[in-house]
MIVO-226028 format. One record per residue (C-alpha): residue in three letters; x, y, z. Coordinates in pm, whole numbers, plus 50000, padded with zeros to 5 digits. Layout:
N
ALAXYZ;...
//
This chain:
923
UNK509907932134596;UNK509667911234235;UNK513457898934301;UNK511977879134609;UNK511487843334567;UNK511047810734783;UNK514817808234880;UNK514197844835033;UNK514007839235438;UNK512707868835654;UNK513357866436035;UNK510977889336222;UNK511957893936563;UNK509607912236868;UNK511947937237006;UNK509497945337246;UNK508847910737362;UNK512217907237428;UNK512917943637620;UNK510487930337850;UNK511507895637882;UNK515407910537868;UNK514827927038154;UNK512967904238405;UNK515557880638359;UNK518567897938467;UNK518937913738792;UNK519567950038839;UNK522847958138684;UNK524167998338611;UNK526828012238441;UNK529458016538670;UNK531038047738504;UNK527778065438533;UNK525198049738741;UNK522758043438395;UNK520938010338489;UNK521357987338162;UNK520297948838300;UNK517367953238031;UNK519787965337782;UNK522267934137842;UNK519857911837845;UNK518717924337501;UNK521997924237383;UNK522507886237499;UNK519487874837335;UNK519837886936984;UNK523677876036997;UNK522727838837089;UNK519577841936819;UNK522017855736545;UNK524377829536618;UNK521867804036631;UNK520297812136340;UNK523877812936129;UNK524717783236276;UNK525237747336048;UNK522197727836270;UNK519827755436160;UNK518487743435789;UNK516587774235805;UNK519367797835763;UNK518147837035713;UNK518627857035457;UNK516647886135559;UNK516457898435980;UNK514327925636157;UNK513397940236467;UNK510337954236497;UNK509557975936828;UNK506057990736990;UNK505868029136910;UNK503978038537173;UNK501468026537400;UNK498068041937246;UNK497278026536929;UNK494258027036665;UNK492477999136925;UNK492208025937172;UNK490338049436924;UNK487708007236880;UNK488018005937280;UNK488948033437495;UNK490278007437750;UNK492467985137543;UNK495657979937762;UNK494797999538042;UNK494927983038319;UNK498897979938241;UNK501387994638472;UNK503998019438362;UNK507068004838259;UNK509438002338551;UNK511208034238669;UNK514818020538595;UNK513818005938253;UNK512578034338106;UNK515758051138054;UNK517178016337875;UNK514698017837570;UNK516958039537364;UNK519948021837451;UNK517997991237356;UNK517378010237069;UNK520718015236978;UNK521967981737035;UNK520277968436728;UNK522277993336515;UNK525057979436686;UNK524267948036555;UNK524427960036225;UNK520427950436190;UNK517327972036082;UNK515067983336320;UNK511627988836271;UNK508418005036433;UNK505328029436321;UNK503268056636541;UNK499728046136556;UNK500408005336552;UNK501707975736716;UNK504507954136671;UNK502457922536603;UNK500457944636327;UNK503867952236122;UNK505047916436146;UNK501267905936039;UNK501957930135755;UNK505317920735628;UNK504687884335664;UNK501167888635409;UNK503707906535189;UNK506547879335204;UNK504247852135151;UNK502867864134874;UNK505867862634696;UNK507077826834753;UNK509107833335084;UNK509387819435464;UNK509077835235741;UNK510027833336113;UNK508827849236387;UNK510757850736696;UNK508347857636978;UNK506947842837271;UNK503467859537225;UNK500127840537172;UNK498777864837001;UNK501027855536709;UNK499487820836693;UNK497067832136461;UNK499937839736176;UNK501317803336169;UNK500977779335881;UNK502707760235627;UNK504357798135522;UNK505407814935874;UNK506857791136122;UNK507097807336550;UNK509997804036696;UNK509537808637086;UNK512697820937249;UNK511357815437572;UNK510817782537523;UNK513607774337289;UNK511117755737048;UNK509477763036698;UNK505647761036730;UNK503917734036571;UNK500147731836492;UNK499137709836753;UNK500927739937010;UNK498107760336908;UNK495307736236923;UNK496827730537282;UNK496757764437350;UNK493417772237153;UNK491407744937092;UNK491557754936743;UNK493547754336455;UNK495427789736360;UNK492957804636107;UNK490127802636436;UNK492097815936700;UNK491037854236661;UNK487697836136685;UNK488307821737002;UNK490387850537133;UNK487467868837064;UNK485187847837324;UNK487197843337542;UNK488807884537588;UNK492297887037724;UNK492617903938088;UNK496747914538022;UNK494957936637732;UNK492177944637903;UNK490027929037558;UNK486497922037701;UNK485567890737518;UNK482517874337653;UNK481957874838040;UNK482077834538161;UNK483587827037827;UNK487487811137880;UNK488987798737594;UNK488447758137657;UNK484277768137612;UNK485327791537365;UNK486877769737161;UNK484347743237185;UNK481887766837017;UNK483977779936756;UNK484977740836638;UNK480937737736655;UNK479997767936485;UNK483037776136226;UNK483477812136355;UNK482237838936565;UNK479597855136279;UNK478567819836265;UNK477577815236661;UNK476137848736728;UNK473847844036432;UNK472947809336558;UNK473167816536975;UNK469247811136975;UNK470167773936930;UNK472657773437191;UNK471397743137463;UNK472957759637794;UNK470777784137866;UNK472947808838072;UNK475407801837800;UNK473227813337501;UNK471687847237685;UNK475077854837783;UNK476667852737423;UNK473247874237299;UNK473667898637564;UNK477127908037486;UNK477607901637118;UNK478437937337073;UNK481617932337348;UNK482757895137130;UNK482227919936758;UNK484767948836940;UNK487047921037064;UNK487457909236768;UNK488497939836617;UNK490797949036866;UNK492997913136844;UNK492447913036480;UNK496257918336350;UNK496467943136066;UNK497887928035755;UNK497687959335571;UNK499447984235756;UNK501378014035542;UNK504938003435599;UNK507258025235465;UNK510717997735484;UNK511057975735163;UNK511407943335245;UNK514617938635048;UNK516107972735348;UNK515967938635570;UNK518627919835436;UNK521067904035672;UNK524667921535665;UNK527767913135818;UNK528647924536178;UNK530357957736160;UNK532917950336466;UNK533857980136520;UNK530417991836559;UNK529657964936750;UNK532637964037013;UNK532738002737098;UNK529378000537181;UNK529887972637406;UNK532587987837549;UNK530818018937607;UNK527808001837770;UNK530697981737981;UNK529317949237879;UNK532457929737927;UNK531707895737895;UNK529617897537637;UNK532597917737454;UNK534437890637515;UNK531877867437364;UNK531697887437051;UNK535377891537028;UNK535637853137059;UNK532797847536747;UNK533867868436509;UNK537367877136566;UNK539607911536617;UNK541167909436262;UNK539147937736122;UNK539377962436454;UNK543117955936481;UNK543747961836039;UNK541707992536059;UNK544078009736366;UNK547387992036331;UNK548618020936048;UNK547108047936272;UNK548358029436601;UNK551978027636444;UNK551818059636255;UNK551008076636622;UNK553648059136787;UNK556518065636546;UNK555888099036549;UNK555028109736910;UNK556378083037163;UNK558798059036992;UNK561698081436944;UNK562838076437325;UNK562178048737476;UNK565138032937679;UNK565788002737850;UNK567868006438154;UNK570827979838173;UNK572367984638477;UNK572508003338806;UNK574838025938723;UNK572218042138416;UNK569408042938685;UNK571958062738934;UNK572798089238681;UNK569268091338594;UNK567748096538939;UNK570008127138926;UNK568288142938615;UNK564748136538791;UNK566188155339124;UNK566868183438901;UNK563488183838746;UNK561828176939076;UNK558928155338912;UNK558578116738764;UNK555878098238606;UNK556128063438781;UNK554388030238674;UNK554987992738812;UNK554367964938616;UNK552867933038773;UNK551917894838724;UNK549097901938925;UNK546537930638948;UNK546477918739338;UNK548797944039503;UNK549177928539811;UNK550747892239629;UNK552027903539350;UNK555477900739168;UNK557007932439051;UNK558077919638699;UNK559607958238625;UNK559067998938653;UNK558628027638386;UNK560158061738455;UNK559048094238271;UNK560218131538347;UNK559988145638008;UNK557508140137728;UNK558378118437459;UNK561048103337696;UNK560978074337900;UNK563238046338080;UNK562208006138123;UNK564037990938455;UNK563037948238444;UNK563427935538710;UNK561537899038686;UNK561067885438319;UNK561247847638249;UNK563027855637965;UNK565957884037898;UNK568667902638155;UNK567207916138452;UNK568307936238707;UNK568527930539060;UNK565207937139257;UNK566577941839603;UNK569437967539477;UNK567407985539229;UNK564537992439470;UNK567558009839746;UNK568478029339470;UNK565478044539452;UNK563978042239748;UNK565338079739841;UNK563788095039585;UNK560418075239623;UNK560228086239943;UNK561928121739879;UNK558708147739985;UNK559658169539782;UNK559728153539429;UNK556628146839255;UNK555428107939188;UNK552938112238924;UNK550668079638859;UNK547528068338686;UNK545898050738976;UNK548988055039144;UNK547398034839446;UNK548468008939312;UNK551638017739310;UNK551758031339630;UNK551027995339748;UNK553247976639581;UNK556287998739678;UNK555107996840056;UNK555147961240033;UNK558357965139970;UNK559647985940252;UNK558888022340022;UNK556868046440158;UNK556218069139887;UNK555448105739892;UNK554058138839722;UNK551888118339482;UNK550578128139178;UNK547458108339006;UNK546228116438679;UNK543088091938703;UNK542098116338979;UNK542548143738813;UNK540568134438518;UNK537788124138781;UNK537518156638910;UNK537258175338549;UNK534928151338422;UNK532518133038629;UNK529888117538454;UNK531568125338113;UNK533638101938047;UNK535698070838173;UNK538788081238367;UNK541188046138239;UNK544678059038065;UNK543538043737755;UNK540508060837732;UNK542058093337834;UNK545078087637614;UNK541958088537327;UNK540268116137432;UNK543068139937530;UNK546248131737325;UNK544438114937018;UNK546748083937044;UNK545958051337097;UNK548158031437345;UNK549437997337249;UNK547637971437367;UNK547687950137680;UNK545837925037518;UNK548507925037216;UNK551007921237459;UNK549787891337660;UNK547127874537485;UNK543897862637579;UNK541947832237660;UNK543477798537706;UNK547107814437545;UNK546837848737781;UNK550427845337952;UNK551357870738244;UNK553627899438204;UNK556587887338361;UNK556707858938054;UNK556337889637773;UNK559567899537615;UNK562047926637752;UNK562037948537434;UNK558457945337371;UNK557617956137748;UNK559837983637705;UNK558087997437443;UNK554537994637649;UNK555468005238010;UNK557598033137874;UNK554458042737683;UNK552078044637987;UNK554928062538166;UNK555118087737903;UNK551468091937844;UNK550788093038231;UNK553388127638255;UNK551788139937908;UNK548548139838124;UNK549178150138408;UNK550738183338239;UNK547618190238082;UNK545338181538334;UNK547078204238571;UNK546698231838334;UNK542858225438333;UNK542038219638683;UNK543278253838777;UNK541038267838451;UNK538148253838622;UNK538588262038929;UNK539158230139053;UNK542428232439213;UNK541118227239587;UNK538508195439513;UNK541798181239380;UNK544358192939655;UNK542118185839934;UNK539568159039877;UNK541248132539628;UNK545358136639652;UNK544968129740047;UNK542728100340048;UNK545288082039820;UNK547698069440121;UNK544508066040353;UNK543048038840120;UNK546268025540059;UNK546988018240408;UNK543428005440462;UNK543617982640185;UNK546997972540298;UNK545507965440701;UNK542317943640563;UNK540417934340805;UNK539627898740959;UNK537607869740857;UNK535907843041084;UNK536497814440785;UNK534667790441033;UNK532237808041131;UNK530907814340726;UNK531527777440694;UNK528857768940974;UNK526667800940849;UNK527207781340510;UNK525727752940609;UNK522827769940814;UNK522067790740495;UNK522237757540282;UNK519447736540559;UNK517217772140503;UNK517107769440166;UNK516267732540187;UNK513477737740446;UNK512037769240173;UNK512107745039894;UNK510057722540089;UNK507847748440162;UNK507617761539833;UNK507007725239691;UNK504727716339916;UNK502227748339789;UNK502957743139452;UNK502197706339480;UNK505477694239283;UNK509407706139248;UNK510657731738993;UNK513417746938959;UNK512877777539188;UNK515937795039015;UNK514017795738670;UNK511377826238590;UNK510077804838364;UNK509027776738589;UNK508377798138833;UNK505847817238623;UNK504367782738523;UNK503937774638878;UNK502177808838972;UNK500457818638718;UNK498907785638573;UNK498937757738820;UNK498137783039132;UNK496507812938944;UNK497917835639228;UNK497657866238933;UNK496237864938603;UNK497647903838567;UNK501597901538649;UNK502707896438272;UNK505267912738095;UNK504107931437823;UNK504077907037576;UNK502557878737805;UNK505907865237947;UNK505737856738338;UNK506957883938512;UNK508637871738862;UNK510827903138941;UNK511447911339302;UNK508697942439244;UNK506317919639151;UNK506707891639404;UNK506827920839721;UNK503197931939531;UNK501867898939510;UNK503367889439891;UNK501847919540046;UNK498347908439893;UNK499077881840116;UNK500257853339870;UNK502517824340055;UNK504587814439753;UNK505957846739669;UNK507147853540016;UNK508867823440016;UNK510427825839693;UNK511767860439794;UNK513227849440119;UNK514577815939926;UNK516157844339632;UNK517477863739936;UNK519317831240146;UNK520547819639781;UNK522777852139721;UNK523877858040013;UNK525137820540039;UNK526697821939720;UNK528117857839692;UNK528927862940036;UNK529727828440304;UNK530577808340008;UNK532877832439822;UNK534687853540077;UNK536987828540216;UNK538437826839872;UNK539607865539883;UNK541557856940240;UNK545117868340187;UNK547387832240246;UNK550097857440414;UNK548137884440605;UNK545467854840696;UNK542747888440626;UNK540917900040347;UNK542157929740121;UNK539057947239970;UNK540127972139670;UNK538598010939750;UNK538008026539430;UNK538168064339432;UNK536718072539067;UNK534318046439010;UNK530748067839121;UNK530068099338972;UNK529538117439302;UNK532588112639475;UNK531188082339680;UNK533618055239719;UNK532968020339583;UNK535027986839634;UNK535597957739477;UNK537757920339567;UNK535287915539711;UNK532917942139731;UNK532137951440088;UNK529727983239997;UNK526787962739894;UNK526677933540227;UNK522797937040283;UNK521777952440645;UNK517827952340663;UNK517537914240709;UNK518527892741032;UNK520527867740773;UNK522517899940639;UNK523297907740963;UNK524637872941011;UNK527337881140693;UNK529337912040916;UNK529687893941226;UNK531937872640992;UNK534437902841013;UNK536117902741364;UNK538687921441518;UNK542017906541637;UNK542687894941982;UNK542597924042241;UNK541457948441997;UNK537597959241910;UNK535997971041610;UNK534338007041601;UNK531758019441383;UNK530948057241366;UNK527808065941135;UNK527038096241016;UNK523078100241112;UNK520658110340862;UNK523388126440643;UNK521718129640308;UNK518848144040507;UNK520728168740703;UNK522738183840383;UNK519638183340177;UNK517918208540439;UNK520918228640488;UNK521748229940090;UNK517858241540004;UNK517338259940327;UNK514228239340448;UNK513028257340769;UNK510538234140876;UNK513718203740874;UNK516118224640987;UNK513998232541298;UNK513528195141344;UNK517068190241347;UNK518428216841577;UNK515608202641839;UNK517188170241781;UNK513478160241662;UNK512228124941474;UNK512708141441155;UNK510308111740971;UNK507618117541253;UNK507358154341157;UNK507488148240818;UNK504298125840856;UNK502768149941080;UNK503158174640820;UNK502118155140490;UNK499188135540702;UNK498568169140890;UNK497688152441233;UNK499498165141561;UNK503298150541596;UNK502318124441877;UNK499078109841692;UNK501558102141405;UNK501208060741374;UNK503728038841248;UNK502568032440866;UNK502498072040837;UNK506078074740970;UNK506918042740731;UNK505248060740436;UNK506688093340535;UNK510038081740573;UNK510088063940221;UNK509568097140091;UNK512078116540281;UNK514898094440119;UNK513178091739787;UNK513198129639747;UNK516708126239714;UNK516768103839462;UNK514308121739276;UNK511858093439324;UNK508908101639087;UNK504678091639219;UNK505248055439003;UNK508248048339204;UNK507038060039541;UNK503678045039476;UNK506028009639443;UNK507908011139748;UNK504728020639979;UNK502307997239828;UNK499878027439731;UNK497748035239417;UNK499798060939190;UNK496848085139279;UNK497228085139638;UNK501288086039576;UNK501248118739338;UNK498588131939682;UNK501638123139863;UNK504098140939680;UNK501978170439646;UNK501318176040050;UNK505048173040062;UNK506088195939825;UNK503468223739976;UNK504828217940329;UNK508508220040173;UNK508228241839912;UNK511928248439967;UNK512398214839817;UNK510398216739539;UNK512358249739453;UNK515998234339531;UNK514948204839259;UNK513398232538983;UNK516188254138987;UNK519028220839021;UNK517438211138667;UNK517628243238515;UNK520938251338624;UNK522058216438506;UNK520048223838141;UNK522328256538119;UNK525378241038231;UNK525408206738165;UNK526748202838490;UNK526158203138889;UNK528078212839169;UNK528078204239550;UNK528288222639876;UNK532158219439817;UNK532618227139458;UNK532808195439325;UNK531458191538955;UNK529488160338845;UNK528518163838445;UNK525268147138334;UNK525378143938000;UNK521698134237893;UNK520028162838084;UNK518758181937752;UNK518378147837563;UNK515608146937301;UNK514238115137441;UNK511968122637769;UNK512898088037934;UNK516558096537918;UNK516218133438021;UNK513928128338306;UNK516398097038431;UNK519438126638430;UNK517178152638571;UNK517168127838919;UNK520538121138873;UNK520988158938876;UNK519168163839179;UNK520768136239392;UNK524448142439275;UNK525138172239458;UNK523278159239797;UNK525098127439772;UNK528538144039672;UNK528658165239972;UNK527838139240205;UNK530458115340061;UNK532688151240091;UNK532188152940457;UNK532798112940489;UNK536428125840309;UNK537378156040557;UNK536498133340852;UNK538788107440745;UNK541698127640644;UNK541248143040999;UNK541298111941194;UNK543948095640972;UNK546298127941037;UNK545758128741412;UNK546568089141425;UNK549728097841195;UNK550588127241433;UNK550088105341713;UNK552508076341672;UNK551338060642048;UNK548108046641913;UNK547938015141738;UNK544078022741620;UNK543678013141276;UNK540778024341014;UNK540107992340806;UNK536698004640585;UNK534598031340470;UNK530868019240391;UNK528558044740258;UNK528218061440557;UNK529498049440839;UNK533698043240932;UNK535238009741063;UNK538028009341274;UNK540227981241499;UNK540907992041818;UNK543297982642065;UNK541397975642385;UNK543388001042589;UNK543078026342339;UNK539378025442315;UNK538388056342518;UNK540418083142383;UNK540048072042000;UNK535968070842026;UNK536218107142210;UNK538908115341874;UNK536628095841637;UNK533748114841716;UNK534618152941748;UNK536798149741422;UNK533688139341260;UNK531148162041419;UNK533508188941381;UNK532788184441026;UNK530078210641072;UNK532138235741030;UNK535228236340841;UNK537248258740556;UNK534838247940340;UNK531748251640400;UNK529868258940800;UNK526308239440806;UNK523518255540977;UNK522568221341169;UNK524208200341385;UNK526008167041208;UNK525718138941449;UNK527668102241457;UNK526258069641625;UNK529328051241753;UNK528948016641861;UNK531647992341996;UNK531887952041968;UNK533937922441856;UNK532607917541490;UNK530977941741246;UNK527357927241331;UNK527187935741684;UNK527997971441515;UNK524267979741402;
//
């Protein structure tokens, strides 16, 4: 520490401020590869990139030298062993946050910075600590934090730097807050209590009278020995009668300056960004545009010098030895006949577009034996190409030859752009699939990644090829040579893995899942994707417009209660609004005093009864579905088809549940009237209807079939409300004296079983006391033990394996199931338990529509076409006159379900089907 001096300066940043703070002010956002919620952990991330960069940056004259983060241990702290009931009257952290701590965690040492905490202590005691020590020697400090509590560290020495408020705070901040100067404020906070901590202070004493006395007084030993001279007499006996409460409250908000701290102050010192560090673990965590960010600050120099001798190295001596360009059509003639003799091809098209449906087809990679591949261009700017029109006759016989294989990573894709283009390929292959049913929840199923994992080589890439930014060009402007050398490589890399993966998928077993749940569904999606479905532009124009006068008429509303405009769309103001103008809540803080204004909390605060939450929620709700739904899905319409072209994406859930995207279709809300409003957008075509069939109570049904519940499996063969006699049986009252709020309550639970809800999480959604929640749970676990077994031994077969498995066989991996960290292991464990209810389901959804998509193939009289798949429920377009006979098909292929090659359920599986002229009048 003697090497510190004055030009030394420490920034000391609460972590745990900003977890909380991090992760109100994103919305819910999850990995996509896995499910793992991480809005808290981008958030996080966001912040202490923009503070970094702040910090470093030339208008900051207070540049640091040294930088921390300094975390909560734990909850229960030496004030507990002063107080019993410091802190606890807060909540639990948030179900979906508590798996994001060590993430959080872990982005900091992605950041290349030192993290700090200590069992037994706070976070404001170890910056308290470290900035006594600092000071001491002749150096500055900052403190990055939004909490008041800090106030009482500032002087000339340690300057607070609010990130909330983007502002450093100045001494007349804390008289404003205080009514005293810094060195008084514990004396004050000790008055006046603090309700978010639960510290007592001095009943009748706020801080305005509190601080009135201290500035009288000097301090609180000061006033308590001289209350007998206090003039207000309620005042005075009040201050006597609970002197002992004002002594322990000062104790408890008291920082500790002398805590044991094991880091040396000189561990703190700010290094450079280790980018490779950093990126991976952005990549990992899928946070794109941040990525992008980071790439953009400090550059890819480093990442590309460290694998460019490796990259090369690789190349040269696995891949680069036979890569061909072909020249003319007589090469691509003679090669066609070596692939006939091999009866297999790895096939990849290259694109200007990753829109399949407008697209250019700049050129196509061929691969039929490793280490060898062939480059046909067919559309560069720049070098010879072929002809387009005669290569693609050429091969169009062997495309469509069914029995050659056309193996392809995401070969979708493919499939689409050939069909486009009068191909209608067949016998495909697709690696991406392949990998997806192996590895589920292990690892990401891209060829680059898989290239990595499974052939130790890393691919050239894309971004090498065409840029990025403002200079990215498209691939029809790269050169001929140099895409020869990249599509021959995925060509080559795609047959590599398929010959491996096919080896392993009959290891494991895995053969059918492959062969009869993902290889089939590859044309079905393609020729959904390639029908679209219809969109009413005008009539999302005029809902537009409505949406835009509702949102005017809530922020008049809104106004109106809080008495002047804000900026509804800021948590910040918002807070302000609530919490200190109205005082709707003097409890709903984050943990370090921010205002919380998540959707959780304004429900809580709107079911109390509160106007201005409601409103805000239902102003939240018309805002996003204006602006990611009437406003934005005119701009997906296709110019040719005049319909929209959503993108189904078969490996993208770890279940086996499909997911979309361009523009997402799976996540159009349902529950409110103005969701509703959004699907009658989607119309059928003149003379045609649209058909929904939806599975009923699916999740339900499998879950009592797969763990054997009697008691629902009874229900269901009677064709009995299966939430009524769930109430009946947790409430124990007779079926018919069951009231709505039990059936509510009851059916909350039902669906949150399979999600592994826990008694916090239930206790959320049903607006009950954890208590009477875990009561719940308990009554519903002794009336289905069968349940309560299924989950137990789920979880321990998972722990063994590291895996589970569905009705059908199919295998989803959760990797953090035997993690040492509880919040991360118990987050898996209800991934564990939902995964195989959720995979058969989605399983079933797959066998019904490789049924009806067969019999409408065999059948070449009907025009019917099936345009989405939605969770649970199947859209079609109709022809008028073919309406009869494709509902009666529609619905015994998917009953029939019940019992197939596969598995035979032991209760019936029943469809609602329901006809009309747009997807609203559906539901």
């Amino acid at each position: 520490m003697a090497e510190l001096n004055k030009k030394k300066h420490f920034y000391l940043i609460d972590g745990s401020g900003y977890i909380f703070r991090a992760y109100y002010a994103l919305p819910p956002l999850s990995r996509k590869s896995d499910g793992l919620p991480t809005g808290a952990v981008a958030g996080f991330c966001n912040m202490l990139f923009k503070l970094l960069e702040d910090a470093k940056s030339k208008e900051n004259k207070e540049k640091p030298t040294h930088f921390v983060v300094i975390f909560d241990s734990a909850r229960k702290n030496f004030r507990n062993d002063i107080y019993q009931d410091y802190k606890a009257n807060r909540s639990d952290a948030p179900d979906d946050l508590i798996p994001q701590f060590e993430y959080i965690r872990k982005s900091v040492e992605a950041f290349n910075i030192p993290a700090v905490e200590m069992i037994n202590y706070e976070a404001d005691d170890l910056i308290a600590t470290y900035s006594k020590q600092i000071t001491k020697l002749g150096s500055d400090v900052t403190i990055v934090s939004s909490d008041k509590d800090l106030m009482q560290l500032h002087d000339k020495k340690v300057r607070i730097y609010d990130p909330m408020k983007n502002k450093f705070i100045k001494k007349e901040d804390v008289i404003a807050k205080f009514g005293v100067t810094s060195d008084k404020v514990i004396d004050v906070q000790s008055l006046a209590g603090d309700s978010s901590d639960n510290v007592p202070g001095v009943p009748g004493i706020g801080v305005k009278t509190a601080a009135e006395l201290i500035n009288k007084f000097g301090s609180l030993e000061e006033l308590l020995k001289n209350a007998e001279t206090i003039k207000q007499n309620k005042r005075r006996e009040t201050i006597i009668e609970n002197k002992d409460k004002a002594l322990i409250s000062k104790k408890l908000v008291t920082l500790k300056n002398d805590v044991p701290v094991k880091n040396k102050l000189d561990d703190f010192l700010l290094k450079e960004i280790d980018k490779k560090k950093l990126f991976n673990f952005l990549r990992d965590m899928e946070f794109n545009r941040l990525l992008s960010s980071a790439i953009s600050t400090y550059g890819e120099i480093d990442f590309e010098n460290e694998n460019k001798s490796q990259t090369k190295k690789t190349k040269d001596n696995l891949y680069k030895s036979n890569y061909n360009l072909i020249k003319n059509e007589d090469e691509l003639k003679k090669l066609i006949h070596k692939i006939e003799e091999v009866g297999e091809l790895a096939i990849d098209t290259e694109t200007n577009s990753l829109n399949p449906h407008l697209a250019k087809l700049v050129g196509i990679s061929i691969s039929f034996k490793i280490g060898e591949a062939y480059y046909i261009p067919l559309n560069h700017s720049n070098g010879k190409n072929l002809e387009e029109k005669n290569i693609l006759k050429i091969l169009k016989p062997l495309l469509e030859d069914k029995t050659i294989k056309k193996i392809g990573q995401n070969i979708k894709f493919d499939y689409i752009i050939f069909y486009h283009r009068g191909i209608d390929m067949k016998f495909l292959e697709d690696t991406m699939l392949m990998s997806y049913v192996l590895d589920a929840g292990k690892n990401k199923h891209n060829m680059d990644e898989l290239s990595k994992i499974h052939l130790d080589h890393q691919t050239i890439s894309y971004k090498d090829l065409v840029g990025t930014g403002k200079k990215q060009i498209t691939f029809d402007d790269v050169d001929i040579d140099q895409a020869k050398d990249y599509a021959a490589e995925d060509a080559d890399v795609t047959y590599r893995l398929y010959k491996k993966f096919l080896k392993d998928i009959k290891g494991e077993k895995l053969v059918n899942i492959y062969e009869s749940f993902e290889k089939p569904m590859i044309e079905i999606l393609a020729k959904m994707e390639i029908s679209g479905i219809k969109l009413d532009k005008d009539f999302l124009l005029k809902l537009s417009k409505k949406f835009e006068k509702k949102i005017t008429e809530l922020e008049k509303d809104i106004f109106k209660i809080s008495k002047k405009k804000f900026k509804i769309g800021s948590t910040k103001q918002l807070g302000e609004i609530m919490y200190n103008d109205l005082k709707i809540s003097a409890l709903k803080k984050t943990k370090k005093g921010s205002f919380a204004t998540s959707a959780n909390v304004l429900e809580d605060l709107a079911f109390k009864g509160h106007e201005l939450p409601k409103l805000v929620l239902e102003w939240r709700q018309i805002s996003k579905l204006k602006n990611t739904y009437s406003d934005s899905l005119p701009e997906f319409i296709n110019p040719v088809s005049k319909r929209i072209h959503t993108s189904f994406l078969l490996a993208a859930t770890t279940t086996g549940r499909l997911a979309s995207s361009d523009p997402n279709l799976q996540n159009i809300p349902i529950k409110s009237e103005d969701g509703k409003e959004i699907r009658k957008a989607f119309i059928s075509e003149k003379e045609t209807s649209l058909l929904s069939a939806d599975y009923n109570q699916i999740e339900m049904r499998i879950l009592s079939d797969l763990a054997d519940v009697k008691e629902l499996k009874k229900a269901f063969n009677n064709n009995e409300d299966i939430h009524s006699l769930t109430a009946s049986q947790i409430f124990n009252v007779e079926i018919n004296k069951v009231t709505k709020e039990m059936r509510r309550k009851a059916k909350a639970i039902n669906f949150g079983i399979i999600y592994g809800i826990s008694q916090y999480g239930l206790a959320k959604q049903i607006s009950v006391s954890t208590a009477d929640a875990e009561i719940f749970l308990k009554s519903y676990f002794k009336k289905f033990p069968e349940i309560k077994d299924y989950m137990s031994s789920t979880i321990k077969h998972c722990r063994r394996s590291g895996f589970v498995t569905n009705i059908f066989g199919r295998k989803t991996h959760i990797i953090g199931i035997n993690d040492k960290n509880f919040n991360i292991r118990n987050f898996q464990e209800r991934a564990a338990i939902n995964a195989p209810i959720q995979g058969s389901a989605s399983e079933l959804m797959r066998i019904a529509m490789i049924r009806i998509f067969n019999k409408l193939k065999d059948d070449s009289k009907f025009k019917t076409k099936l345009l989405l798949q939605i969770h649970d429920e199947l859209i079609f377009e109709i022809p008028n006159n073919e309406l009869d006979r494709i509902k009666k098909l529609i619905k015994t292929e998917m009953t029939s379900v019940k019992s197939s090659e596969h598995h035979t359920f032991s209760i019936p599986i029943l469809v609602d089907v329901n006809i009309g002229d747009n997807w609203g009048m559906l539901h």
